[in-house]
C-alpha angles and dihedrals in degrees: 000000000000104000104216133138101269093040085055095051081051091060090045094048087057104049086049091069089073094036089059085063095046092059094078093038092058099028137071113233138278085030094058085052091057094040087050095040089056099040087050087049093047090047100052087045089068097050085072095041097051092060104039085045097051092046092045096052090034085235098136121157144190096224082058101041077049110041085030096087086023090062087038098055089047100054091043092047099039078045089050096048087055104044088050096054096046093043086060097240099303112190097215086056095039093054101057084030084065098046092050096046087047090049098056093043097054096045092050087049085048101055099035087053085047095048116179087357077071089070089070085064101089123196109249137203093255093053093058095049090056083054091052089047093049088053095041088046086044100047095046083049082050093058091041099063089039084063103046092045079063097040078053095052084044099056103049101207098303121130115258087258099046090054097047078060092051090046087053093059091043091250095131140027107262102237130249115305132212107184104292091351137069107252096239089051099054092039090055085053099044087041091053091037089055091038081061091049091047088047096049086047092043090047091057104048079050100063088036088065096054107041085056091045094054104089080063099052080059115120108227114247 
């Protein structure tokens, strides 16, 4: 291993996929949603970083181009396991959740079946742009169930209804408002509405993989 800079934002990177997890094992909500929405954005930061960095001072290596799409499927599936459990198992999240998991999977399998052939799948520019659509979706999820976590808090059990009523009498704080919608609300929409958009990308490098890895998937005659 080279220990250079961008080599070390890689391995944090990569320890931050777990921690975003922790977070809501040692903090109360809606802290631990704050702590894991700005751990997942500072990660993600540095998976820009790692690479410009490394290009720019010529200091490549094969321990990042290994452990760099390591560290980034970690951080997109561990993100995923928790926005779905806290989403309650919501089935437009679960749908595009499931592409993108299935994604990853096969094209690890895929790699690790076609061994040093994998090296003749290149990562394409496509490809990096469906990584920068699954963090964006993820981090926007992130601040939507920050925020109903809050709207939650807010409402104290009582029905929507019942709480506009509340709000009216000045009984309650109104919640977070966006123009004409509550906060938590519009980010949930614009986060399912980008986790589509990841899937769709994520689908279609998919199938780009393997239809350039099939003249290695050939038997011999």
């Amino acid at each position: 291993m080279t220990c250079n800079l961008p080599n070390v934002l890689t391995v944090l990177r990569l320890l931050a996929a777990p921690g975003v997890a922790v977070m809501f094992l040692y903090f109360h909500r809606p802290w631990a949603d704050w702590f894991a929405l700005t751990l997942f954005v500072l990660a993600a930061v540095t998976d820009w970083f790692d690479g410009y960095l490394a290009r720019l001072w010529k200091q490549e290596s094969k321990f990042g181009a290994m452990l760099d799409p390591i560290a980034d499927k970690a951080m997109v599936v561990i993100a995923i396991m928790v926005i779905t459990g806290y989403n309650g198992m919501n089935p437009w999240l679960i749908l595009p959740a499931t592409v993108i998991l299935f994604r990853e999977v096969f094209v690890s399998g895929l790699r690790e079946f076609l061994g040093a052939a994998a090296g003749n799948l290149k990562v394409t520019r496509l490809a990096k742009w469906k990584t920068t659509a699954q963090m964006v979706a993820i981090a926007v999820l992130f601040l939507g169930t920050g925020l109903s976590y809050l709207n939650g808090v807010a409402m104290q059990g009582m029905t929507p209804e019942e709480y506009a009523q509340a709000v009216s009498a000045g009984l309650a704080d109104p919640v977070r408002a966006c123009g004409r919608r509550d906060c938590a609300s519009l980010a949930a929409d614009i986060g399912l509405v980008l986790m589509w958009i990841a899937a769709g990308l994520t689908a279609w490098t998919g199938i780009d993989y393997f239809r350039k890895a099939l003249p290695y998937l050939r038997d011999e005659k």
